[in-house]
C-alpha positions in Angstrom: -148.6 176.1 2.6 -145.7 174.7 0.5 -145.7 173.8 -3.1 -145.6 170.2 -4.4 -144.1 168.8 -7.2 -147.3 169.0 -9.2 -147.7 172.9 -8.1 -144.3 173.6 -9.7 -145.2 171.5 -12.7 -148.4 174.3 -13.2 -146.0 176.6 -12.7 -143.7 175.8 -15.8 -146.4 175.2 -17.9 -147.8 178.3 -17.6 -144.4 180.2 -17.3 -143.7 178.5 -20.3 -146.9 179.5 -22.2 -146.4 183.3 -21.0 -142.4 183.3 -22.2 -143.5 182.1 -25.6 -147.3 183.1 -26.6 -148.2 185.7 -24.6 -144.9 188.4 -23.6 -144.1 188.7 -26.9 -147.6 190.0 -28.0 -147.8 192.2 -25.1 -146.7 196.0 -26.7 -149.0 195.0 -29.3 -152.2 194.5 -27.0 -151.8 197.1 -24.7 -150.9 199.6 -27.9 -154.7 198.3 -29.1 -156.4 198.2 -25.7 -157.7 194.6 -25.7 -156.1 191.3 -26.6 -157.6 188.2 -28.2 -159.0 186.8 -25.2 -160.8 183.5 -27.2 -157.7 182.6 -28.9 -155.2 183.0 -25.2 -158.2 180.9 -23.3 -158.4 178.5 -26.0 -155.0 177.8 -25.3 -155.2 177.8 -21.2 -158.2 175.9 -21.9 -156.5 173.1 -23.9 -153.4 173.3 -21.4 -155.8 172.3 -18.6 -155.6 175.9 -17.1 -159.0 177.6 -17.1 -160.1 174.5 -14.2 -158.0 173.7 -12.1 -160.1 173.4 -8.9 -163.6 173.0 -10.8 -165.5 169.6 -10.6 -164.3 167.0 -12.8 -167.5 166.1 -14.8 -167.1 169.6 -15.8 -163.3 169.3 -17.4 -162.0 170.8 -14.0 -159.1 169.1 -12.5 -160.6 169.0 -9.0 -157.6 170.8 -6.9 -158.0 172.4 -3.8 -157.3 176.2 -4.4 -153.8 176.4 -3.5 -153.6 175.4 -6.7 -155.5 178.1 -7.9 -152.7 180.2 -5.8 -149.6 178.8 -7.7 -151.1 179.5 -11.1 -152.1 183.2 -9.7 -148.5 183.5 -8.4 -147.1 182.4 -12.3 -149.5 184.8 -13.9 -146.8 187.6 -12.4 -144.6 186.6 -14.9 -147.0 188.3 -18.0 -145.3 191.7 -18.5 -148.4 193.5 -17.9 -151.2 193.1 -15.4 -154.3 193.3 -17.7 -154.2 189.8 -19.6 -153.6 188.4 -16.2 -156.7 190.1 -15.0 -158.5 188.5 -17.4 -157.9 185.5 -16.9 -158.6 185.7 -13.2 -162.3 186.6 -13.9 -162.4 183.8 -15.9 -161.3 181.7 -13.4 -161.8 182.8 -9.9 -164.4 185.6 -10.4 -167.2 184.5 -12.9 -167.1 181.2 -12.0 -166.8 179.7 -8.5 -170.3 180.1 -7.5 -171.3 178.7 -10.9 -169.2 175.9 -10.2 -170.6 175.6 -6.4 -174.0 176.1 -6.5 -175.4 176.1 -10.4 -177.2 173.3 -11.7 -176.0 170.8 -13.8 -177.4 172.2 -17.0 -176.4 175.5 -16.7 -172.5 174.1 -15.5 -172.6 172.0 -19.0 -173.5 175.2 -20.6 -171.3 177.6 -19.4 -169.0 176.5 -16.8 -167.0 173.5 -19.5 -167.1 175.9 -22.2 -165.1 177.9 -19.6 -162.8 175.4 -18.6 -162.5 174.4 -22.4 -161.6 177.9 -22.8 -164.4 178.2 -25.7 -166.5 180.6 -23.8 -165.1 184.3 -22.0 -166.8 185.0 -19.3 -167.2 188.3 -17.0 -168.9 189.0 -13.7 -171.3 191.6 -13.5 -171.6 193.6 -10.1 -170.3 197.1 -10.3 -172.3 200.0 -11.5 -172.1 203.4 -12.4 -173.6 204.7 -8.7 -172.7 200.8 -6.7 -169.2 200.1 -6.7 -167.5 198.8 -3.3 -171.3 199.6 -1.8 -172.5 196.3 -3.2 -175.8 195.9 -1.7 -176.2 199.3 -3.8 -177.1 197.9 -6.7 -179.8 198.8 -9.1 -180.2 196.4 -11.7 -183.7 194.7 -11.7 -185.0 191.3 -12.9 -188.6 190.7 -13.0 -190.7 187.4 -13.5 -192.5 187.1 -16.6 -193.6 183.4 -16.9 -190.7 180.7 -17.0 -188.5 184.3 -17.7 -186.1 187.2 -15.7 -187.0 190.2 -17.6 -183.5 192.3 -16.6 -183.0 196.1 -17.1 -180.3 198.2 -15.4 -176.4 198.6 -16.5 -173.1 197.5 -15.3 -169.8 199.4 -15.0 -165.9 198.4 -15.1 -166.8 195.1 -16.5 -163.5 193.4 -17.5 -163.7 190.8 -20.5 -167.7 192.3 -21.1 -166.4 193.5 -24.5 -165.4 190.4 -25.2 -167.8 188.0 -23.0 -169.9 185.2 -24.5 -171.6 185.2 -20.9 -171.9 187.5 -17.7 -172.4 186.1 -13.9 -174.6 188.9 -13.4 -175.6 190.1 -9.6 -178.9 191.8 -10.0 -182.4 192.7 -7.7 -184.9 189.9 -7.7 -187.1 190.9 -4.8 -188.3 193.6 -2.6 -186.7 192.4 0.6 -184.2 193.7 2.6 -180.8 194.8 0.3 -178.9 191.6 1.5 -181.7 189.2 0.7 -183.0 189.9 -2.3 -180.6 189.4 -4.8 -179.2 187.0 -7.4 -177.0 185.7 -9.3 -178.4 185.2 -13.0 -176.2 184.0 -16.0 -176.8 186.3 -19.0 -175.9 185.2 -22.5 -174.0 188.1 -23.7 -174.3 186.8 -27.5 -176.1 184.3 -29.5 -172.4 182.4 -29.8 -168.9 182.5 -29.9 -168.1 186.1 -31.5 -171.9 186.5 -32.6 -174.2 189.5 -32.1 -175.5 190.5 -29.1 -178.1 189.5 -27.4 -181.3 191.6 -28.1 -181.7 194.4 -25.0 -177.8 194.2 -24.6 -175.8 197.4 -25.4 -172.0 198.3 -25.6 -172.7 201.4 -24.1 -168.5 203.0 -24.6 -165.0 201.0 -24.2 -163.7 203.0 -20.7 -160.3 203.9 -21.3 -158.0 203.6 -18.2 -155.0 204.8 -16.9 -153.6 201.2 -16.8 -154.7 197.6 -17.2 -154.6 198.9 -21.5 -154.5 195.4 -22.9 -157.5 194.3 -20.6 -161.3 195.6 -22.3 -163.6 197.0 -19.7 -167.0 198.1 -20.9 -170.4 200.0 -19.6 -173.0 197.6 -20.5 -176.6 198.4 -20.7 -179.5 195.8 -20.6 -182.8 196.9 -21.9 -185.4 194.1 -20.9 -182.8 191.7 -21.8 -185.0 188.3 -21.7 -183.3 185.2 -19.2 -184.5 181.7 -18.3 -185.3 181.5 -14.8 -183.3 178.6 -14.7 -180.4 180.5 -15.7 -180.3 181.7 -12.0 -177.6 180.2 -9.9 -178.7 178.3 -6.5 -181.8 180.3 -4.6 -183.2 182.8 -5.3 -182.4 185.8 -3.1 -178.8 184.2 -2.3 -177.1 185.8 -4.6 -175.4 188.6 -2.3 -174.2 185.5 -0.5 -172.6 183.9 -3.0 -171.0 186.8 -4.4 -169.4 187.5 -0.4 -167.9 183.7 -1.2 -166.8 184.4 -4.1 -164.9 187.7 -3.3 -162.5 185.4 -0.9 -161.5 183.9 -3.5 -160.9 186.9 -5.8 -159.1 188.2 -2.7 -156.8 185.7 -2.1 -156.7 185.4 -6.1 -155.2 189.3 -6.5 -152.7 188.5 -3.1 -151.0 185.9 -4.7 -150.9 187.2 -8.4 -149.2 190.5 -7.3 -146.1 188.2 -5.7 -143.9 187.4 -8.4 -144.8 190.9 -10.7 -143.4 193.2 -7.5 -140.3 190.4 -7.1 -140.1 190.9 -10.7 -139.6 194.5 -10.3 -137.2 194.9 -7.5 -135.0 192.4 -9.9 -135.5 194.3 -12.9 -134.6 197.7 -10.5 -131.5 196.2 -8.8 -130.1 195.1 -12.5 -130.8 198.6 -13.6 -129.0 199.7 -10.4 -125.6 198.3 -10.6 -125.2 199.0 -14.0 -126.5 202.7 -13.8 -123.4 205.0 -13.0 -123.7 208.1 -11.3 -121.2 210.1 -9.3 -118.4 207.9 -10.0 -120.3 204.5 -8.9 -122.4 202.7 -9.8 -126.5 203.6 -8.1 -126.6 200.3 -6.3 -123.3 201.1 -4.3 -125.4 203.6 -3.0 -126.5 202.6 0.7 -130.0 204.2 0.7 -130.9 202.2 -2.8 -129.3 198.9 -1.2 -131.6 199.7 2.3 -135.0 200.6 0.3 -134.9 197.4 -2.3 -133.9 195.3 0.6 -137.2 197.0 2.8 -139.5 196.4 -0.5 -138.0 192.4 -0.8 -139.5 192.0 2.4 -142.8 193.4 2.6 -143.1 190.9 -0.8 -141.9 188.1 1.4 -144.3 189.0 4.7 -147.7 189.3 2.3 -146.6 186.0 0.7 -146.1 184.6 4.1 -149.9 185.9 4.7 -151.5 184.8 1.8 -149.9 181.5 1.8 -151.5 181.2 5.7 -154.5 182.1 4.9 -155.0 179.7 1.6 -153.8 176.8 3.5 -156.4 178.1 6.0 -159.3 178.0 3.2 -158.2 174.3 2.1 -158.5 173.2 5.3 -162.2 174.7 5.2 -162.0 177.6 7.5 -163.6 181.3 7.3 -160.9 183.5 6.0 -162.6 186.3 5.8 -160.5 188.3 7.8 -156.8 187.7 6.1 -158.3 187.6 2.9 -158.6 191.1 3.2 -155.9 191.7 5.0 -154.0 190.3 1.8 -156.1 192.0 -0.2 -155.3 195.5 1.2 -151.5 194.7 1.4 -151.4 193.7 -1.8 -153.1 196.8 -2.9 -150.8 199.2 -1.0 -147.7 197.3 -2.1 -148.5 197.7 -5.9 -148.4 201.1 -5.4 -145.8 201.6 -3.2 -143.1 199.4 -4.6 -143.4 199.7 -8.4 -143.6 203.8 -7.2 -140.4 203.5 -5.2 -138.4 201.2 -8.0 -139.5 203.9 -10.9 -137.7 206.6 -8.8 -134.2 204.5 -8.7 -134.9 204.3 -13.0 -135.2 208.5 -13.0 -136.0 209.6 -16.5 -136.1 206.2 -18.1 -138.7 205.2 -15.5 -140.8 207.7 -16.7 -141.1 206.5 -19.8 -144.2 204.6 -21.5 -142.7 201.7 -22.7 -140.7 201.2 -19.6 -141.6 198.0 -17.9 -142.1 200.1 -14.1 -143.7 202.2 -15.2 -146.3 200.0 -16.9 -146.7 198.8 -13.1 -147.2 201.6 -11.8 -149.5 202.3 -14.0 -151.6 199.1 -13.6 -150.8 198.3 -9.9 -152.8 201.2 -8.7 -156.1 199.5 -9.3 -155.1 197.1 -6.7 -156.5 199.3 -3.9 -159.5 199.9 -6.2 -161.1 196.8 -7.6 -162.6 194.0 -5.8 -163.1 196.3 -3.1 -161.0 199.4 -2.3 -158.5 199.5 0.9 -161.4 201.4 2.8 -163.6 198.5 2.6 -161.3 196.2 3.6 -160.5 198.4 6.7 -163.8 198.1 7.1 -164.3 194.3 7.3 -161.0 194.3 9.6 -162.7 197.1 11.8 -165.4 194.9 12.2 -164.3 191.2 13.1 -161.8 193.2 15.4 -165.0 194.9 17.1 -164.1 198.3 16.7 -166.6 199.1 14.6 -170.3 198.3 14.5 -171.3 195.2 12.6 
């Protein structure tokens, strides 16, 4: 995959919208643990952002996703990795299988207020006993005339505090755990910044190690009422839509991770040659020069990968397998390198405000969410046919 002209275009724009409306509220959001999230997608909304590979009819721009994969790539540049989570969800997450396989009401009514950047939206999976065992979910909706009556709760929710609506993966049938769910959109509030909706509960903010500016919530739904045509596609697919979308969101964290870890080596090698130790200076050191020079090109190898396997995805193939390969590279490079880089600062890594040590902080959710390293292992185990399918 190489980038065009019009991919670098994206590129500046949204470099350009980080530099000067989003970096320098950064401190300030992550001191507060949430950031406006209607006022920044407003913005991405009006720059075109928020759609980029959605239909047309719906203020997408109809791209194919590399697209998708040079504006996850700029989103490195935000000095923290929760805003950029954010908008991720909104954008790869809560709304590809919306934009695939929802009617065309329900895309008028909540996938172009998405684009538009009017609406937040989260996706609702995880809960508090079904995390990367996703067929282990609980939450219920039952029938009740032209309604889903839905009652269960959903964990690690990012944007949910802030959500006008939830893609929300929840038990519809009896059947067997991969064939009896769906995907349901759930009004989180009766409009933009409104109340919300009646059986829907805020249940406590979860305070994290990392990822501060980005709100994650425990949500509980108490027969929370739903039109039936709020459902997305068939009923009883929802399981496999949610596996299609999580290629995405796997490709989605590969590529944002690229130019935050290239940012840190950058910021580290700066530090190094002009931090003075022993009579030089700590990049004169050979074992500093060796180990930044080992972390540039793991970087470059995962971008090598994720670039194959989104050219592979355009071009309509299953990518199943180096999608989480990425993924769990990713992961285990956001924790090794920003780890390895804080070591080189010494004491002034170690401190809150330092820029490292804000990704070490928030990289190490990289082998967590959207499915933790072991269940990627376990995907590879099985297309290799080691393991059992």
């Amino acid at each position: 995959m190489q980038y065009t002209h019009e991919h670098l275009e994206i590129q500046k724009t949204l470099k350009r919208f980080i530099d000067e409306e989003v970096n320098p509220h950064v401190d300030e959001w992550e001191a507060a643990e949430i950031f406006p999230a209607h006022q920044v997608f407003k913005r991405l909304g009006e720059l075109g952002l928020l759609g980029l590979t959605k239909p047309e009819e719906y203020g997408g721009a109809g791209l194919d996703y590399s697209y998708a994969m040079a504006m996850a790539e700029a989103l490195g540049h935000t000095h923290c990795g929760g805003v950029p989570m954010a908008i991720g969800v909104q954008t790869d997450m809560a709304t590809p299988a919306l934009a695939r396989f929802g009617s065309d009401e329900l895309r008028k009514q909540f996938l172009a207020p998405a684009i538009a950047g009017e609406m937040v939206a989260c996706i609702g999976v995880s809960e508090p006993g079904a995390g990367s065992d996703v067929a282990g979910i609980k939450s219920r909706a039952v029938k009740d005339g032209d309604d889903y009556v839905i009652t269960g709760q959903k964990m690690w929710i990012t944007n949910s505090l802030q959500a006008d609506w939830m893609c929300m993966l929840v038990n519809t049938g009896e059947g067997p755990a991969h064939k009896n769910k769906s995907l349901v959109i759930v009004p989180m509030r009766d409009g933009p910044n409104g109340k919300l909706t009646k059986g829907i509960s805020v249940a406590q903010k979860i305070r994290k190690i990392g990822m501060n500016s980005s709100d994650t919530g425990l949500i509980y739904f108490d027969e929370v009422r739903v039109p039936q045509r709020y459902r997305i596609g068939g009923e009883g697919q929802g399981f496999i839509y949610q596996m299609q979308q999580f290629q995405e969101e796997r490709l989605w964290a590969a590529a944002s991770c690229l130019q935050s870890l290239s940012n840190c080596i950058g910021w580290t090698i700066e530090w190094a040659q002009e931090r003075k130790l022993f009579g030089a200076s700590l990049a004169d050191q050979q074992w500093v020069q060796f180990k930044l020079a080992e972390y540039k090109t793991e970087v470059e190898s995962l971008r090598a990968l994720t670039y194959r396997a989104c050219e592979m995805y355009v071009g309509g193939q299953d990518v199943l397998e180096l999608a989480s390969m990425a993924k769990l590279k990713a992961g285990r490079l956001n924790r090794i390198i920003p780890d390895g880089c804080l070591q080189f600062w010494g004491g002034m890594g170690y401190t809150w405000e330092n820029k490292v040590s804000r990704m070490f902080r928030d990289g190490r959710l990289g082998s967590i969410g959207g499915g933790a390293d072991e269940v990627m292992l376990g995907i590879l185990a099985k297309i290799m046919g080691v393991a059992k399918r």
